[in-house]
mmCIF file as Biopython writes it, N, C-alpha, C and O atoms, coordinates in Angstrom:
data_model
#
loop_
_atom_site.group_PDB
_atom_site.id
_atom_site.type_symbol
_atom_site.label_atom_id
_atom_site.label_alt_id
_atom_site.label_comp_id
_atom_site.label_asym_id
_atom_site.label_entity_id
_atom_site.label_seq_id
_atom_site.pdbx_PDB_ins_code
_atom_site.Cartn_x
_atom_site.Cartn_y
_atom_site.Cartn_z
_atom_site.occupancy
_atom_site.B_iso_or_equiv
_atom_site.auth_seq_id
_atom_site.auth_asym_id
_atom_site.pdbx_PDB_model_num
ATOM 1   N N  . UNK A ? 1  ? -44.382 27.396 -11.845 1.0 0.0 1  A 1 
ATOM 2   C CA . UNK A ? 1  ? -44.803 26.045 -11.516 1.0 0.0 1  A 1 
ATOM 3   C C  . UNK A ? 1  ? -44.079 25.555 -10.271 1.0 0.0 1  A 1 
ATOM 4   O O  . UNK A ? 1  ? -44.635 24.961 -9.347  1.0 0.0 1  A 1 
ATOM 5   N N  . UNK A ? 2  ? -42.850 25.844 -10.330 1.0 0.0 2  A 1 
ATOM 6   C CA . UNK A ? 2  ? -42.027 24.927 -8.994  1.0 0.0 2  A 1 
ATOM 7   C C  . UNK A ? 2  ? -41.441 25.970 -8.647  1.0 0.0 2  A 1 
ATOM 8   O O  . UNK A ? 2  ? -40.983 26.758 -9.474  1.0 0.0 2  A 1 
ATOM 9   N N  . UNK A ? 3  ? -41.365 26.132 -7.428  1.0 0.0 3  A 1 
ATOM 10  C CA . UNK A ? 3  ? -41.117 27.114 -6.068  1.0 0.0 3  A 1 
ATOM 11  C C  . UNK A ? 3  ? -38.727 27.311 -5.858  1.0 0.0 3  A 1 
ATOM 12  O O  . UNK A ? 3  ? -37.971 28.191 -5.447  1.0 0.0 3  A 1 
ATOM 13  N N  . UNK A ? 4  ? -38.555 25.881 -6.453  1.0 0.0 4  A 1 
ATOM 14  C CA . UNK A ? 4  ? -37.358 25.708 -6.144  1.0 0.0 4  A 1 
ATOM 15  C C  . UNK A ? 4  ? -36.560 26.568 -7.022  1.0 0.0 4  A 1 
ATOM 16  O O  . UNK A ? 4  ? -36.645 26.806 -8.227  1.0 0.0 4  A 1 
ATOM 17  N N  . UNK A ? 5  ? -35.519 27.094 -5.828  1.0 0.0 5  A 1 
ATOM 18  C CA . UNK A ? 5  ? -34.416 28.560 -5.939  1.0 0.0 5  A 1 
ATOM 19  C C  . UNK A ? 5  ? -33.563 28.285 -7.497  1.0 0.0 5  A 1 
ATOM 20  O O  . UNK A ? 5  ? -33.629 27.197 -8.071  1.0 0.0 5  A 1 
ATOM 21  N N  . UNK A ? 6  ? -33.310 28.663 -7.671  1.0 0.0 6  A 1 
ATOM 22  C CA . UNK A ? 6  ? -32.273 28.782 -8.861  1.0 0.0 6  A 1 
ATOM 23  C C  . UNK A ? 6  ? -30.675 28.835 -8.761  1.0 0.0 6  A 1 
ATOM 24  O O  . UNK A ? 6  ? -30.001 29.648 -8.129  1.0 0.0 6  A 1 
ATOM 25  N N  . UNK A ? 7  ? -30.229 27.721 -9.576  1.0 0.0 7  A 1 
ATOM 26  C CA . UNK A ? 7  ? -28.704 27.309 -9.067  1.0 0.0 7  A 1 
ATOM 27  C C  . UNK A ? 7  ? -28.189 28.474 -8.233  1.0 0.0 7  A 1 
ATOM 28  O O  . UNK A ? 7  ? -27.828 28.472 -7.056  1.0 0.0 7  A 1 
ATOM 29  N N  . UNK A ? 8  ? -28.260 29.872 -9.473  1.0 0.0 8  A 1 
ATOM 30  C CA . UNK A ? 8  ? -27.247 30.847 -8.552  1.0 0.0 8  A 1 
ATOM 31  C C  . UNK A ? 8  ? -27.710 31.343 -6.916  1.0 0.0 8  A 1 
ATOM 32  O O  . UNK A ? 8  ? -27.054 31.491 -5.884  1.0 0.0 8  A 1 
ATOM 33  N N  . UNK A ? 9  ? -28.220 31.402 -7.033  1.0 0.0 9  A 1 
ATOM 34  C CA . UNK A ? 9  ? -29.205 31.506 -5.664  1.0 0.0 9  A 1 
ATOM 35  C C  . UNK A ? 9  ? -28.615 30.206 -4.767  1.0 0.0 9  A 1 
ATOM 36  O O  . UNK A ? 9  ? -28.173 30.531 -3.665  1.0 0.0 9  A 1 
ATOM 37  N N  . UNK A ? 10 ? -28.571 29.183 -5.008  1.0 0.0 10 A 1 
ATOM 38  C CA . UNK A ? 10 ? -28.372 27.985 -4.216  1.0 0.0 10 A 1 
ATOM 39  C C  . UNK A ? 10 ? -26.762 28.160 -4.171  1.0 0.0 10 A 1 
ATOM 40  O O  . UNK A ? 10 ? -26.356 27.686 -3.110  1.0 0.0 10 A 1 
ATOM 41  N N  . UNK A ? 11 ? -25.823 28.621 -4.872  1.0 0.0 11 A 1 
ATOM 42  C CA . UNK A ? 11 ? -24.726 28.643 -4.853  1.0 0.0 11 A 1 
ATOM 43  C C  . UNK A ? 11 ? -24.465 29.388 -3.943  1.0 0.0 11 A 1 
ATOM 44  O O  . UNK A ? 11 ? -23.752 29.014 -3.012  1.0 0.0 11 A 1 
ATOM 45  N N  . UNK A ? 12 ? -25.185 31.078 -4.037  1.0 0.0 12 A 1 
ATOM 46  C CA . UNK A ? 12 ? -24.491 32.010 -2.979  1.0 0.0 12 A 1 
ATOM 47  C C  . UNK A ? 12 ? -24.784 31.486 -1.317  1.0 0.0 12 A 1 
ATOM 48  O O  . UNK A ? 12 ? -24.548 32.295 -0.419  1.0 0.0 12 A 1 
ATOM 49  N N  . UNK A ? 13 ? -25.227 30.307 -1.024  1.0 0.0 13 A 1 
ATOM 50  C CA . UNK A ? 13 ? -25.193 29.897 -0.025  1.0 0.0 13 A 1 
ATOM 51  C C  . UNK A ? 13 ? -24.196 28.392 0.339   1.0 0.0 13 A 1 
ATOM 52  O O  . UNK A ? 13 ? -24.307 27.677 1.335   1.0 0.0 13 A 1 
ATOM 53  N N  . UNK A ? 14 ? -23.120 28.209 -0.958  1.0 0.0 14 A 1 
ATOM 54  C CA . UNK A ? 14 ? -22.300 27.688 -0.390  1.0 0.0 14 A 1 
ATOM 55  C C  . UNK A ? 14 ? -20.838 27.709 -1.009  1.0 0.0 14 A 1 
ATOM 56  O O  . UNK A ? 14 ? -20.110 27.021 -1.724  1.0 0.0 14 A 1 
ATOM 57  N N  . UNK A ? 15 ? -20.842 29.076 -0.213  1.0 0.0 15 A 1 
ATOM 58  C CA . UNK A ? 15 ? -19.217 29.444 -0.624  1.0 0.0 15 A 1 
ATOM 59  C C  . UNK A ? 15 ? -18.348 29.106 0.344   1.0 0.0 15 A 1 
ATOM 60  O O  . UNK A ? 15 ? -18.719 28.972 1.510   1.0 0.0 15 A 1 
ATOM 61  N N  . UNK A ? 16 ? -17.192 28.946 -0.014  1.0 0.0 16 A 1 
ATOM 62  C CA . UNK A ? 16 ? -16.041 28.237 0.146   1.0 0.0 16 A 1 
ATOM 63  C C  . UNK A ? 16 ? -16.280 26.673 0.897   1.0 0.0 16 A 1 
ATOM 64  O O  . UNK A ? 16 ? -15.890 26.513 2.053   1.0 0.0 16 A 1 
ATOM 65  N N  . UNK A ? 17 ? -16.891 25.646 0.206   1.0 0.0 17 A 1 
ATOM 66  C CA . UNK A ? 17 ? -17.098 24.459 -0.070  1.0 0.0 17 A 1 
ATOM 67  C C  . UNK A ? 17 ? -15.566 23.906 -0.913  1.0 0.0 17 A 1 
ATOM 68  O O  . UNK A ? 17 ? -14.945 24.433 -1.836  1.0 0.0 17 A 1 
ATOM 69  N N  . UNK A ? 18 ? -15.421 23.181 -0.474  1.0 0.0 18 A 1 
ATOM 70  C CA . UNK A ? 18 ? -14.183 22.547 -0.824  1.0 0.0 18 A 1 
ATOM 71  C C  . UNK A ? 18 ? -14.719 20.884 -1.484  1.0 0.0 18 A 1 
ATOM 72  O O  . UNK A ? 18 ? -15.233 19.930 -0.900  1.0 0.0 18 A 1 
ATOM 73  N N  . UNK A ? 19 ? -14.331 21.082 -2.917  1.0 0.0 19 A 1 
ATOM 74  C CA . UNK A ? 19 ? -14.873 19.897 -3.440  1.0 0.0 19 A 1 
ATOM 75  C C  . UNK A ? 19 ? -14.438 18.946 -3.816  1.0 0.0 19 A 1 
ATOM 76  O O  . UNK A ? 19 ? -13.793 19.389 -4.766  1.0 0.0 19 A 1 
ATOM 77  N N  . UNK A ? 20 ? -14.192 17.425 -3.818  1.0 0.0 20 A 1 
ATOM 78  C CA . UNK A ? 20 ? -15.666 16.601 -4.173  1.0 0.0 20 A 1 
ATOM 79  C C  . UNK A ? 20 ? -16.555 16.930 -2.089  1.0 0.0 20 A 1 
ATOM 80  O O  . UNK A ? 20 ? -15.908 17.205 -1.079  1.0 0.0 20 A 1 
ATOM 81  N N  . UNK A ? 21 ? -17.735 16.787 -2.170  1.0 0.0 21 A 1 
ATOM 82  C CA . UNK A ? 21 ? -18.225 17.076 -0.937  1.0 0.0 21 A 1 
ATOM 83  C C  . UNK A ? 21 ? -19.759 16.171 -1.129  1.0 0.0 21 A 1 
ATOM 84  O O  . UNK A ? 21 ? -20.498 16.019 -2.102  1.0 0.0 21 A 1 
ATOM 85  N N  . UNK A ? 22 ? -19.798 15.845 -0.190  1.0 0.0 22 A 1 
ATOM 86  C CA . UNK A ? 22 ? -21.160 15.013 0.397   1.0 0.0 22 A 1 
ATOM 87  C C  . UNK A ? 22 ? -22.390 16.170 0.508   1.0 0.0 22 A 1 
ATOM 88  O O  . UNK A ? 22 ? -22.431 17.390 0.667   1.0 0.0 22 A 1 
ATOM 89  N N  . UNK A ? 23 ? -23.465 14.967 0.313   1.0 0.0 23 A 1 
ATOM 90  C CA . UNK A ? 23 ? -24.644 16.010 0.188   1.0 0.0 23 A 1 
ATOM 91  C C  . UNK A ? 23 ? -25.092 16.353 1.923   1.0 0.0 23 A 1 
ATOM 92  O O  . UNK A ? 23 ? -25.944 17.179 2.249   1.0 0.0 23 A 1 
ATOM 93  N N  . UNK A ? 24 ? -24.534 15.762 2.588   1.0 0.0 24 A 1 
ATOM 94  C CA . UNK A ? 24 ? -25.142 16.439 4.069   1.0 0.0 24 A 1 
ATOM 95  C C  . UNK A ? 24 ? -23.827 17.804 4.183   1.0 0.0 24 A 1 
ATOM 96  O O  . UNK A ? 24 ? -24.002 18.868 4.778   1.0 0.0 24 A 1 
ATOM 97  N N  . UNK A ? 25 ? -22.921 17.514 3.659   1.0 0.0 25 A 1 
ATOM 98  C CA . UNK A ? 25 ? -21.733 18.812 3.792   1.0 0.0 25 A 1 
ATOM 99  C C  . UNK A ? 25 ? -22.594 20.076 3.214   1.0 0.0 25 A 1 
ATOM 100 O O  . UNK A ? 25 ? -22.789 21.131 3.818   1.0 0.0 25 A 1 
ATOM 101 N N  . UNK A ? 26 ? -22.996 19.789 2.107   1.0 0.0 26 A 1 
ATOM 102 C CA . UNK A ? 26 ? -23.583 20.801 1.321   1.0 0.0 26 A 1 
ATOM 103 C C  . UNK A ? 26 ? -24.726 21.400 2.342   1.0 0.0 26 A 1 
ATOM 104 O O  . UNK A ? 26 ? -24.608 22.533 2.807   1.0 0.0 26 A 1 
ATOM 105 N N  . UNK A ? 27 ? -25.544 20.776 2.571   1.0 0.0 27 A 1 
ATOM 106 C CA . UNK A ? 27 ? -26.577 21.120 3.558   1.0 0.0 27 A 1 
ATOM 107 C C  . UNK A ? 27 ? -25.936 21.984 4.873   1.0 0.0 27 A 1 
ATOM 108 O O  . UNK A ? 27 ? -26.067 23.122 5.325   1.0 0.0 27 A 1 
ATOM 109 N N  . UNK A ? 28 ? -25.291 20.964 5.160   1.0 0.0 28 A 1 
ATOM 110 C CA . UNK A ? 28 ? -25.005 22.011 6.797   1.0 0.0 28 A 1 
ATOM 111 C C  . UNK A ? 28 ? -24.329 23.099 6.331   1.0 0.0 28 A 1 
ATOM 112 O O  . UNK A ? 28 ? -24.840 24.169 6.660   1.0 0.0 28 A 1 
ATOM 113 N N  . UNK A ? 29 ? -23.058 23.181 5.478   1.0 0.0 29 A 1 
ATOM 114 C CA . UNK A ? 29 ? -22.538 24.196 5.263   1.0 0.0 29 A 1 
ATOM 115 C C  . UNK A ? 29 ? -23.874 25.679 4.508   1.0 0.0 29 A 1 
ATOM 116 O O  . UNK A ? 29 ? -23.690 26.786 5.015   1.0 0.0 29 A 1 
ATOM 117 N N  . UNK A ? 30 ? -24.599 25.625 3.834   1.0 0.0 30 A 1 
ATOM 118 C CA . UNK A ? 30 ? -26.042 25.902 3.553   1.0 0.0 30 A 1 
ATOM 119 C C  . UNK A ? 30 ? -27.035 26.981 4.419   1.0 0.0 30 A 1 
ATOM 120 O O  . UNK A ? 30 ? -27.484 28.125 4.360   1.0 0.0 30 A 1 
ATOM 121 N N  . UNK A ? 31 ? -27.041 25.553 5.407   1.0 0.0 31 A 1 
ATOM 122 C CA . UNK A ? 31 ? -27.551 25.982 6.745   1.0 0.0 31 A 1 
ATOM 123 C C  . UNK A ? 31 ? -26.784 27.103 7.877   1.0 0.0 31 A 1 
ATOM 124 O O  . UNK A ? 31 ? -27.412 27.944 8.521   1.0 0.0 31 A 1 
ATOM 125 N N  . UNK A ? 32 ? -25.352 26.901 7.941   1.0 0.0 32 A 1 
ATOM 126 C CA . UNK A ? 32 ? -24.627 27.647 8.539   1.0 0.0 32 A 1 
ATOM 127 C C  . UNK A ? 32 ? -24.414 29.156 7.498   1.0 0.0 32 A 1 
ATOM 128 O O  . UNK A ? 32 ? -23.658 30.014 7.954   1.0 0.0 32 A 1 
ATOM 129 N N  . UNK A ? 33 ? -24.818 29.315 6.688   1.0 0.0 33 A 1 
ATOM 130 C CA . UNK A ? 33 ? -24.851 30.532 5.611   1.0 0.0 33 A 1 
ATOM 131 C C  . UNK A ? 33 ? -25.985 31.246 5.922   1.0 0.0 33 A 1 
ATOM 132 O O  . UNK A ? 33 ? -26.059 32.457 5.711   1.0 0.0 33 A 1 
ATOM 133 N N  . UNK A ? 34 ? -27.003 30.504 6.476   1.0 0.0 34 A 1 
ATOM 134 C CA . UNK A ? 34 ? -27.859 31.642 6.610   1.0 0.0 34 A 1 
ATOM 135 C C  . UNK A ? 34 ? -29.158 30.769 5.572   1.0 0.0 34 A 1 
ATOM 136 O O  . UNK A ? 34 ? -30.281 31.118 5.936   1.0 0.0 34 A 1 
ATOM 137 N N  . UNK A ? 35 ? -29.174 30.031 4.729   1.0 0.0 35 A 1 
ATOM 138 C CA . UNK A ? 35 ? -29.835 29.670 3.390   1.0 0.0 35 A 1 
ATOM 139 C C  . UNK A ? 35 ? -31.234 28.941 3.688   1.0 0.0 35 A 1 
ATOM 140 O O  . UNK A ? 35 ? -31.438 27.840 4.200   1.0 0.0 35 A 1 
ATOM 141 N N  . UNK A ? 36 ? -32.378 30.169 3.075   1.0 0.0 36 A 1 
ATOM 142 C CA . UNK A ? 36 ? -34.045 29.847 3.533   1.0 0.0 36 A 1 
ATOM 143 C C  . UNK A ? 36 ? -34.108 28.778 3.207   1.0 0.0 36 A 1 
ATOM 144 O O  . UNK A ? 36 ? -33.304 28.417 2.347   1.0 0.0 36 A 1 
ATOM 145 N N  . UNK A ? 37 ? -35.249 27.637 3.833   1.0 0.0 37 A 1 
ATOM 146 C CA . UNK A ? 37 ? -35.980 26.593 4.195   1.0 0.0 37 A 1 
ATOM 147 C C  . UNK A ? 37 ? -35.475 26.243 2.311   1.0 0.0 37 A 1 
ATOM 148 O O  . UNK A ? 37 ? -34.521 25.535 1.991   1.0 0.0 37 A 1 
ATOM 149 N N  . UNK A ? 38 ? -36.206 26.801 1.549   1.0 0.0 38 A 1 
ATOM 150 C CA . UNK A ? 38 ? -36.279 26.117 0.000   1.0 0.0 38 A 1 
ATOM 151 C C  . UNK A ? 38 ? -34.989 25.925 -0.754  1.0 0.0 38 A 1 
ATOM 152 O O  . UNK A ? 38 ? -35.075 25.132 -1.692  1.0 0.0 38 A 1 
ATOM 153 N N  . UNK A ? 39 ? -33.909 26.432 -0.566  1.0 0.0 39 A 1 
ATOM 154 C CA . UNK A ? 39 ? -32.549 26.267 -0.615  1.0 0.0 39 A 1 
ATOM 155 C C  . UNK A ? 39 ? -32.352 24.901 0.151   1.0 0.0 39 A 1 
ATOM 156 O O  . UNK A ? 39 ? -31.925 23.980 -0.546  1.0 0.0 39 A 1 
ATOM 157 N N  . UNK A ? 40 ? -32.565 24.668 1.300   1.0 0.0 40 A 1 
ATOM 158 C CA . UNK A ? 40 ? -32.033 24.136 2.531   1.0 0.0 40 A 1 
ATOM 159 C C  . UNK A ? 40 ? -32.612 22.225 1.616   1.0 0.0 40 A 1 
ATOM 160 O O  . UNK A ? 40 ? -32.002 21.219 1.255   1.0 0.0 40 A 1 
ATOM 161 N N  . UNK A ? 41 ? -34.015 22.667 1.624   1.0 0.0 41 A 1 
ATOM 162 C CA . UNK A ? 41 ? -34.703 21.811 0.374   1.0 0.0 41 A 1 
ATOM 163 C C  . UNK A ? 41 ? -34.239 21.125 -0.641  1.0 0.0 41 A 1 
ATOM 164 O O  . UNK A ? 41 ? -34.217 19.895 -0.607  1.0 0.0 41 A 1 
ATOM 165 N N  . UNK A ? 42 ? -33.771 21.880 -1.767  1.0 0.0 42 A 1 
ATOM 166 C CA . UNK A ? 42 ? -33.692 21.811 -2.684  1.0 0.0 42 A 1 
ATOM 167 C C  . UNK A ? 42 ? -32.225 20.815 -2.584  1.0 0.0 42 A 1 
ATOM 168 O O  . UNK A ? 42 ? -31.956 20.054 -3.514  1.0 0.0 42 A 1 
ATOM 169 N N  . UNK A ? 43 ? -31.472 20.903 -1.552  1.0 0.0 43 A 1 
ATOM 170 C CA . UNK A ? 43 ? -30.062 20.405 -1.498  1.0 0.0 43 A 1 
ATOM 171 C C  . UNK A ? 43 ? -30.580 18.866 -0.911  1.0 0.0 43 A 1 
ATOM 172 O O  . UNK A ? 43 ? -30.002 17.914 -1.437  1.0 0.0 43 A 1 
ATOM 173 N N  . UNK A ? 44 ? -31.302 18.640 -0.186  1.0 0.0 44 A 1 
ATOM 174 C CA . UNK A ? 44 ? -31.393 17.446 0.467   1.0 0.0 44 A 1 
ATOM 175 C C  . UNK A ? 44 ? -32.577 16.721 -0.702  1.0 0.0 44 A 1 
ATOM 176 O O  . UNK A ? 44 ? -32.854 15.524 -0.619  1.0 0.0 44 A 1 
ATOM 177 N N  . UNK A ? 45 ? -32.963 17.280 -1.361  1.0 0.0 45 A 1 
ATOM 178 C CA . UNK A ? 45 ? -33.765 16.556 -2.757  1.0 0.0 45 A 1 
ATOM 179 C C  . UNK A ? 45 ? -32.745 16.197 -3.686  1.0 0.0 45 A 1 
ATOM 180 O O  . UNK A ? 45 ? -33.124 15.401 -4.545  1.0 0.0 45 A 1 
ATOM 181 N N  . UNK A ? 46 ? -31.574 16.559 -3.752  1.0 0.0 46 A 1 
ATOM 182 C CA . UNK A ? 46 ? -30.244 15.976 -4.445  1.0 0.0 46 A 1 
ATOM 183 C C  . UNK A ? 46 ? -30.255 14.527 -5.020  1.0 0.0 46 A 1 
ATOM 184 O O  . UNK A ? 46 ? -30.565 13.610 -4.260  1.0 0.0 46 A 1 
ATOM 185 N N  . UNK A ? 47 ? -29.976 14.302 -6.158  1.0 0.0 47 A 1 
ATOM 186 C CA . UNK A ? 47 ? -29.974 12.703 -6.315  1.0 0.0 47 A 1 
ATOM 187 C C  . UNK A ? 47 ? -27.967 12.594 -6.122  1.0 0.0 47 A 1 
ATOM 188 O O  . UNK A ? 47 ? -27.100 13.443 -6.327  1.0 0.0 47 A 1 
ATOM 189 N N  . UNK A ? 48 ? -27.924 11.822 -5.869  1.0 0.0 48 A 1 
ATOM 190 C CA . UNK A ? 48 ? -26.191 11.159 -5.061  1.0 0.0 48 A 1 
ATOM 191 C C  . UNK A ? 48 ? -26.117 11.763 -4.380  1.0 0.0 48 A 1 
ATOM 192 O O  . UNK A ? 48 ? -26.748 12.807 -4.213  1.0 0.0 48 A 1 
ATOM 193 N N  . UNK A ? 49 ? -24.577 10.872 -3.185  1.0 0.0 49 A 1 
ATOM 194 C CA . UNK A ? 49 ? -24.653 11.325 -2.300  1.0 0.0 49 A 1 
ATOM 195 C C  . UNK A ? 49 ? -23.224 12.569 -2.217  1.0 0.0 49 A 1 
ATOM 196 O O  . UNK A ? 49 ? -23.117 13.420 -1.334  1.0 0.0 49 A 1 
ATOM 197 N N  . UNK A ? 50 ? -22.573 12.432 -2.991  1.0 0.0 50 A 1 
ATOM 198 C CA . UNK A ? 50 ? -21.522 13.703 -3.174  1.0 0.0 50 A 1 
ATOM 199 C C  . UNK A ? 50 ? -21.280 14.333 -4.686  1.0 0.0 50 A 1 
ATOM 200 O O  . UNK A ? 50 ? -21.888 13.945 -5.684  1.0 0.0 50 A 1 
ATOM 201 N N  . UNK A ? 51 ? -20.378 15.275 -4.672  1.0 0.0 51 A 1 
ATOM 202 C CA . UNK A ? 51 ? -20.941 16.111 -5.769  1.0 0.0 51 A 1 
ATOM 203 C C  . UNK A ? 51 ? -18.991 16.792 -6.308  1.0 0.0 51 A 1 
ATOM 204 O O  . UNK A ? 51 ? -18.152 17.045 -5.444  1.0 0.0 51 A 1 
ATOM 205 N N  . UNK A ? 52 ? -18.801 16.893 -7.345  1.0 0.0 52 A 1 
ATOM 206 C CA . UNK A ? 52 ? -17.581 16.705 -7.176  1.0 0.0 52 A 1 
ATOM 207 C C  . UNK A ? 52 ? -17.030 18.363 -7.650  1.0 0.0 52 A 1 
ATOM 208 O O  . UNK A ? 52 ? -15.861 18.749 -7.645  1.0 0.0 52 A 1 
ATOM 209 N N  . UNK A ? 53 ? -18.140 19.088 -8.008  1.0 0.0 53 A 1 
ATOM 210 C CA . UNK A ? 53 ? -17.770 20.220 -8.350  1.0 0.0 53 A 1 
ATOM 211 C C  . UNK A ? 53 ? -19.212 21.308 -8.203  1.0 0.0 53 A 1 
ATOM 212 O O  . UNK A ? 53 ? -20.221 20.611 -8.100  1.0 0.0 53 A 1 
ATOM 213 N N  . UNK A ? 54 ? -19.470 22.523 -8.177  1.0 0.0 54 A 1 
ATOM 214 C CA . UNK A ? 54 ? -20.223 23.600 -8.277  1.0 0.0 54 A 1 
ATOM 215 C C  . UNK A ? 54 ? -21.201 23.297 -9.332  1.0 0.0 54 A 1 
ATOM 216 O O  . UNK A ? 54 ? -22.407 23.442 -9.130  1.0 0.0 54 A 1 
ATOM 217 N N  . UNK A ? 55 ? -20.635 22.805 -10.657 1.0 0.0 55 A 1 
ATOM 218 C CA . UNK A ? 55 ? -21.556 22.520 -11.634 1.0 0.0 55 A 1 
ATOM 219 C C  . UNK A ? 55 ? -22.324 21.097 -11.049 1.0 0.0 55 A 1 
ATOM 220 O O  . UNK A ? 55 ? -23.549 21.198 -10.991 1.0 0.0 55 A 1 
ATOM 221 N N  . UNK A ? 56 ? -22.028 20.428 -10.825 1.0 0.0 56 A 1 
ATOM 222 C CA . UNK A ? 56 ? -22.619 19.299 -10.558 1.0 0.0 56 A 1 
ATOM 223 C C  . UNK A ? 56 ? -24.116 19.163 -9.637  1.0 0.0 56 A 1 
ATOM 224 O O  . UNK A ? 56 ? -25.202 18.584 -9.662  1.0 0.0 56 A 1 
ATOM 225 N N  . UNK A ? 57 ? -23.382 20.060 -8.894  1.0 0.0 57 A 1 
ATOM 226 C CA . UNK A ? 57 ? -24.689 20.468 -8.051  1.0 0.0 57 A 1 
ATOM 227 C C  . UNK A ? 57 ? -25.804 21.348 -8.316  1.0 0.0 57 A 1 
ATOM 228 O O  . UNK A ? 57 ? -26.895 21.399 -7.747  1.0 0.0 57 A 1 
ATOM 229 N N  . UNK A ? 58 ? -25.162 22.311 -9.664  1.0 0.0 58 A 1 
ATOM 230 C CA . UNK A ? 58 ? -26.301 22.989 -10.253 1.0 0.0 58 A 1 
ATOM 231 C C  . UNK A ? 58 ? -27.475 22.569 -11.084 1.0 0.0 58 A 1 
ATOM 232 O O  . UNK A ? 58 ? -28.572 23.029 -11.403 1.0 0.0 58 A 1 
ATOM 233 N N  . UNK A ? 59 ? -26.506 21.108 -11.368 1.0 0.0 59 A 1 
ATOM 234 C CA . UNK A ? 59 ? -26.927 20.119 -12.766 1.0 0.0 59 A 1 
ATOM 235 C C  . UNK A ? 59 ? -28.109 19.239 -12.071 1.0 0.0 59 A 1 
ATOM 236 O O  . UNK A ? 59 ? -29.218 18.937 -12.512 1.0 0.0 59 A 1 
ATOM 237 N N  . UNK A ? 60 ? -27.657 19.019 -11.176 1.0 0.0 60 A 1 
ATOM 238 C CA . UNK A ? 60 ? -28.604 18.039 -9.931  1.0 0.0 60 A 1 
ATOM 239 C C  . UNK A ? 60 ? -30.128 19.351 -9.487  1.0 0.0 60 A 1 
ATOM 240 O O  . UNK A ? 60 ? -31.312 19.031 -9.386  1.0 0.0 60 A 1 
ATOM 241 N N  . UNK A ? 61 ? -29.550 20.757 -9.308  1.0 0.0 61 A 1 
ATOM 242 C CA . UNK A ? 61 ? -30.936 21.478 -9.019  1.0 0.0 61 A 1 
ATOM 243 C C  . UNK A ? 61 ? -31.564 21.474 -10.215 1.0 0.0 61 A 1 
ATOM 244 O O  . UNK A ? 61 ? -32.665 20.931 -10.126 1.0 0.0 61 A 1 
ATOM 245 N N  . UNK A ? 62 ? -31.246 21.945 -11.527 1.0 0.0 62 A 1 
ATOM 246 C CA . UNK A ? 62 ? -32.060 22.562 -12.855 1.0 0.0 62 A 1 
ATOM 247 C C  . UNK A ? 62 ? -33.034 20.950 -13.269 1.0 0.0 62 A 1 
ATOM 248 O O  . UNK A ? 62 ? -33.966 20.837 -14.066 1.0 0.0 62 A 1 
ATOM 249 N N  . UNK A ? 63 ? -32.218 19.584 -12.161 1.0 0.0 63 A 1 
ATOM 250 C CA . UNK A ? 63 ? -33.120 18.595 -13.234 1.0 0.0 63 A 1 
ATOM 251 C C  . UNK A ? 63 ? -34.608 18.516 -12.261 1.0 0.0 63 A 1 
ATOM 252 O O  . UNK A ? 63 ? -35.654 18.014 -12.671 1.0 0.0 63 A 1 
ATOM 253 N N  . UNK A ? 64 ? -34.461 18.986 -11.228 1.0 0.0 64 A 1 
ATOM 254 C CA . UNK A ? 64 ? -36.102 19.016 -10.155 1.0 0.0 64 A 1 
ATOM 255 C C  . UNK A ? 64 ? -37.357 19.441 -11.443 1.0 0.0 64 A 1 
ATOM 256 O O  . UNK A ? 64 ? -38.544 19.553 -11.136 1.0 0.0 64 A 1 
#
């Protein structure tokens, strides 16, 4: 049904993120990884604007 990557997938594009971190951090750092268009996506569809740990941000993709 929905196209959007899967936490682990979204994770291996943002390693060594230093957290609590803003959702444009997440993005550029993302973007500078190399991480396709639907990754790149899926981070700027984020509800808040920072994220205070790895889980948090996974918790924020699985609810799309």
């Amino acid at each position: 049904m929905s196209d959007t990557p899967n936490p682990i997938q979204i994770q291996k594009y943002l390693s060594g993120i230093d957290y609590p971190v803003s959702k444009d951090d997440l993005v550029e750092n993302a973007k500078k990884q190399g991480a396709p268009d639907d990754v790149v996506e899926a981070l700027q569809k984020l509800d808040g604007d920072s994220f205070d740990a790895p889980t948090d941000v996974s918790k924020g993709i699985g609810q799309e």
